[in-house]
C-alpha positions as CSV (number, residue, x, y, z in Angstrom):
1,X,25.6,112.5,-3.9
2,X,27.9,115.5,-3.7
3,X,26.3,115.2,0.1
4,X,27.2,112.2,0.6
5,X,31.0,112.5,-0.3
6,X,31.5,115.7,1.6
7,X,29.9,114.0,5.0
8,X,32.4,110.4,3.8
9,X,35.5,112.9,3.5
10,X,34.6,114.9,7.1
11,X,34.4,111.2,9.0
12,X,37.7,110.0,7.4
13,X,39.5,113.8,8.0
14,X,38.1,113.5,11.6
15,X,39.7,109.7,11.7
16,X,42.8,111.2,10.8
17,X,42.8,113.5,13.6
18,X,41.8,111.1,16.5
19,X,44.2,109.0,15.1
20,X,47.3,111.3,15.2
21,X,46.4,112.9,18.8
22,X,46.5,109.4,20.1
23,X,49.3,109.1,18.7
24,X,52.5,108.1,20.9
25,X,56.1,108.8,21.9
26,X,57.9,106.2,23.6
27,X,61.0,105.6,25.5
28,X,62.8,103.7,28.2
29,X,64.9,106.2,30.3
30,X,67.9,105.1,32.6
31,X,67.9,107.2,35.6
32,X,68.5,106.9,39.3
33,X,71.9,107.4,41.5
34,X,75.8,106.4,41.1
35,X,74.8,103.2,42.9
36,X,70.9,102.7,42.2
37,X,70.4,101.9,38.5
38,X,66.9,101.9,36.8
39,X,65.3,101.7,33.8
40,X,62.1,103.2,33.1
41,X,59.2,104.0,30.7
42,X,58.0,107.6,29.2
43,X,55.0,107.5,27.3
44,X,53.5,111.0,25.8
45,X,51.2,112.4,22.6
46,X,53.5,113.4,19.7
47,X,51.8,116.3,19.5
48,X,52.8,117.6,23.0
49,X,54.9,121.2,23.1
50,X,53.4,123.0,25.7
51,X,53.7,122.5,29.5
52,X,51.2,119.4,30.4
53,X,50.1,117.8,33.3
54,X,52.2,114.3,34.5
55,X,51.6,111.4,35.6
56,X,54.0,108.5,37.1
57,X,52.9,104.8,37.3
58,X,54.1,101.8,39.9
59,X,54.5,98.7,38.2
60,X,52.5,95.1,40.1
61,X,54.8,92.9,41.9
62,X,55.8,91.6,38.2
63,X,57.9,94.6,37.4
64,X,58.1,96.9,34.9
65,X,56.2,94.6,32.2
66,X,54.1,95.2,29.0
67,X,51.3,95.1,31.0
68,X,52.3,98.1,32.8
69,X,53.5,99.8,29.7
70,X,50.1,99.1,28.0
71,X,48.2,100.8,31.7
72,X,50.8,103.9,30.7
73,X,50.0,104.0,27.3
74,X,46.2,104.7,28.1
75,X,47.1,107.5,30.4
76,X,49.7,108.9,27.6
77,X,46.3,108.6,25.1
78,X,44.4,110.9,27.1
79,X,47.1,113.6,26.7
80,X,49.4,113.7,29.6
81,X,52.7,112.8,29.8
82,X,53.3,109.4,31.8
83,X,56.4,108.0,33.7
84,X,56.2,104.0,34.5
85,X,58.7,103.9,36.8
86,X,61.2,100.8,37.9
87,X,61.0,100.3,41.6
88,X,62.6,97.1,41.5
89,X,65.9,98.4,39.8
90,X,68.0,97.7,36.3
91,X,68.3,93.4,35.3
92,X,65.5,92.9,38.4
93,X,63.2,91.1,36.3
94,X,61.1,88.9,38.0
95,X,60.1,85.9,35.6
96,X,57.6,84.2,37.9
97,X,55.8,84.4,41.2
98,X,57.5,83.1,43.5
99,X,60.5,85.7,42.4
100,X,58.0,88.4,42.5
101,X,56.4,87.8,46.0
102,X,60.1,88.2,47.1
103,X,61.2,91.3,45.6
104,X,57.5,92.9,46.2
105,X,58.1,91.5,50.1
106,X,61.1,93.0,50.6
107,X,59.8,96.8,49.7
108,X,56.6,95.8,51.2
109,X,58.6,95.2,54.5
110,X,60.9,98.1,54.2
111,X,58.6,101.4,53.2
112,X,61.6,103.2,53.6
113,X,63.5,102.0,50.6
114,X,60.5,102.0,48.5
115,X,59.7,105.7,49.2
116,X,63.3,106.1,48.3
117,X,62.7,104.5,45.0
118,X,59.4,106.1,44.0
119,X,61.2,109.4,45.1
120,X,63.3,108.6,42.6
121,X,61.2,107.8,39.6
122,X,59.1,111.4,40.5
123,X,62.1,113.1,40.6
124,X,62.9,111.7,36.9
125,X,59.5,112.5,35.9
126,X,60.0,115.9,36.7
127,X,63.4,116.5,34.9
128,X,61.0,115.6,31.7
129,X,60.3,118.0,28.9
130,X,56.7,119.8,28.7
131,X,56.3,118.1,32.3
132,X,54.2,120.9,34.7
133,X,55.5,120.3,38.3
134,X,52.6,121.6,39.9
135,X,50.4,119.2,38.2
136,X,51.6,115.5,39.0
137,X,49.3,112.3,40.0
138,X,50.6,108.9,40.3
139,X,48.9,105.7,39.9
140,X,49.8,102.2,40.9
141,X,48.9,98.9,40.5
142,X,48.4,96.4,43.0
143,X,52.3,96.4,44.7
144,X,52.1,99.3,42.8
145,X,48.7,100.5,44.4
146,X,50.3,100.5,47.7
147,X,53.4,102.6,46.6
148,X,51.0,105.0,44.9
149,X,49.7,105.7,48.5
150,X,53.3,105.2,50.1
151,X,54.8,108.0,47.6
152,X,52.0,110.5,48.9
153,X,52.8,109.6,53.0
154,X,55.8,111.1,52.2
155,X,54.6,114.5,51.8
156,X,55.5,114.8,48.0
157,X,53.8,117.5,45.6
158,X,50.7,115.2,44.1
159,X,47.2,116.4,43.4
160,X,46.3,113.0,43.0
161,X,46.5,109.8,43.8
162,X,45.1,106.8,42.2
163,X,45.1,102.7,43.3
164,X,44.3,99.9,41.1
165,X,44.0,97.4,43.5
166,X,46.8,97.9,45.5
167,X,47.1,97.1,49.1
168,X,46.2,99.2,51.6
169,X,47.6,98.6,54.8
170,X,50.1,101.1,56.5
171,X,52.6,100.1,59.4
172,X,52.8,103.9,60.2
173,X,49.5,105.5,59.5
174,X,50.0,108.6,61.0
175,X,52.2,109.7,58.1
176,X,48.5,110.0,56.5
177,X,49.2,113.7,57.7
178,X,51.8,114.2,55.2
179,X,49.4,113.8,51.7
180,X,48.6,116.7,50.3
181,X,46.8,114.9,47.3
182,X,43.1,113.8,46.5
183,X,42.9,110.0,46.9
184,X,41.1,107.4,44.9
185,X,41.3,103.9,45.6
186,X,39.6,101.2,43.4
187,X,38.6,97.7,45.3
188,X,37.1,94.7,43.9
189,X,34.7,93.7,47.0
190,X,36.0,89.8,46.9
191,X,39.5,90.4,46.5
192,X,41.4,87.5,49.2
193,X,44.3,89.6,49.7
194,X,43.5,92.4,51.2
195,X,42.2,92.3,54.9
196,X,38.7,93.9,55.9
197,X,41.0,95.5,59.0
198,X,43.2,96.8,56.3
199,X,40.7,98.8,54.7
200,X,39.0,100.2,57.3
201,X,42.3,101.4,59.0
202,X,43.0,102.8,55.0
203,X,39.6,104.9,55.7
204,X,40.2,105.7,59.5
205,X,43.6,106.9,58.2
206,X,42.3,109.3,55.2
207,X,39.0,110.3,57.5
208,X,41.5,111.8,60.7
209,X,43.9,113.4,58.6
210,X,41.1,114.8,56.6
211,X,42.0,113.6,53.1
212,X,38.9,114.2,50.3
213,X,39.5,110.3,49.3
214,X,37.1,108.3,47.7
215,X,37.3,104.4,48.2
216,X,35.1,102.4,45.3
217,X,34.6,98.8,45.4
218,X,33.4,96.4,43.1
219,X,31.0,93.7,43.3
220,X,31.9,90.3,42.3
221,X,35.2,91.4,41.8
222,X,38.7,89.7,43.0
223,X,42.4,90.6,42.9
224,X,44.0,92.1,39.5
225,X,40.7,92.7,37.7
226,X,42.3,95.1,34.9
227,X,44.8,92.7,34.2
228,X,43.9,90.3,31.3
229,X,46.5,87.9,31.9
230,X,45.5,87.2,35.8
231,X,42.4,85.2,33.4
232,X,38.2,85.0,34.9
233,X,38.5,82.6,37.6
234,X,37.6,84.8,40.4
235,X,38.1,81.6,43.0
236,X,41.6,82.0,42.2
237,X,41.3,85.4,44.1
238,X,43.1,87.1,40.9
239,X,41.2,87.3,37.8
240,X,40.1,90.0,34.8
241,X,36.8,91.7,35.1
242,X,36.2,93.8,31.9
243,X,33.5,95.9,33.8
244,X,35.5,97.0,36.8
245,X,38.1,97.9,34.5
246,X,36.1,99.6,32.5
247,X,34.6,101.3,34.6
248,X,37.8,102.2,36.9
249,X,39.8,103.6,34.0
250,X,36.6,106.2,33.3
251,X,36.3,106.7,36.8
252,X,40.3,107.6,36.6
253,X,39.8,109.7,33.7
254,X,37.3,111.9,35.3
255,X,39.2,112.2,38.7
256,X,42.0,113.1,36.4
257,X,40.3,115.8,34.5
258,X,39.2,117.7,37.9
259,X,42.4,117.6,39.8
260,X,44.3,119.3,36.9
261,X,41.7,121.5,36.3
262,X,41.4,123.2,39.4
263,X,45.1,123.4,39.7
264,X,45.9,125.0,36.3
């Protein structure tokens, strides 16, 4: 019996503990320049007081939404400190689609101003407490894929770079030369929106510039599959897919835990 209650009272102590590691810090954080306003998210463990590894995330063509705050939140939960950052700027708020294929065409068609932008949010993630410099990824999905991989063409101090999703295409691949980061790019094999051409001129791009990239797609799998809300009608060329989710987030995780470990 006494047996018994000493193994009950070591499963709830070691409850206790999971539970308050995972626990979380959160914050919106207005940052930018005297004429670019933003408004961003940091997520982090309580329990963080020593320098840490970092790791910004690009909204979908939505915005900066609960959905994206929830993808940050299970990147904060593994331990690092995470910065969802606001590309399309302060009161840009996109409430439905046809709002949100404008603003995510207009960066789309001008990479310029959204490198500028996702300059920006690294920058702030930078300035943040506990936040090691020399260990920064960024992950994006969907718009936000594509910026994840537009941030790195512009030459900027990543060890890693990860898409959800996220389009592909380049109007100026030759500024593959400029990523210094380890690429991973996750794919659902029937997704409608992005062109066969586009990802083969994604892997031509990483193969000539010699980038260690790894491009995983999956099977019976469309457009937005960690994203509950897009529903499971895959003809609709957007729609949930608990597997690939699954199995993209642990894929994540372990690309995460070698980048920063060989750069400690």
């Amino acid at each position: 019996m006494k047996k018994n209650n000493f193994i009950l009272l070591a499963l709830v102590l070691l409850a206790s503990v999971v539970s308050q590691a995972i626990e979380l810090k959160k914050q919106s954080v207005n940052y930018g320049t005297a004429d670019k306003k933003f408004v961003g998210y940091l997520t982090q463990p309580k329990t963080i007081n020593k320098m840490t590894p970092a790791i910004l995330i690009v909204h979908n063509w939505m915005g900066l939404t609960d959905e994206t705050k929830h993808q940050a939140d299970r990147f904060a939960e593994l331990g690092y400190v995470v910065f969802a950052a606001d590309i399309y700027g302060k009161g840009q708020n996109p409430q439905e689609a046809k709002a949100a294929g404008e603003l995510a065409g207009k960066y789309k068609k001008d990479r310029g101003l959204f490198r500028e932008n996702l300059t920006l949010a690294l920058n702030e993630l930078k300035k943040q407490k506990n936040v090691d410099v020399k260990q920064l990824a960024v992950a994006g999905y969907c718009f936000g894929g594509t910026g994840s991989i537009e941030l790195a063409r512009t030459g900027a101090d990543l060890v890693g770079v990860i898409s959800f999703h996220g389009g592909l295409d380049s109007p100026t691949p030759t500024d593959g030369k400029n990523i210094k980061a380890k690429v991973l790019a996750f794919h659902g094999a029937d997704d409608p929106y992005v062109a066969a051409a586009d990802l083969t001129a994604f892997e031509d791009e990483m193969r000539n510039n010699k980038i260690d990239f790894q491009l995983v797609k999956y099977g019976n799998t469309v457009h937005s599959f960690t994203e509950k809300a897009a529903g499971n009608d895959n003809s609709k060329g957007a729609a949930y897919n608990a597997s690939a989710d699954v199995r993209s987030f642990k894929s994540a995780q372990n690309f995460l835990a070698e980048i920063f470990k060989k750069n400690k």
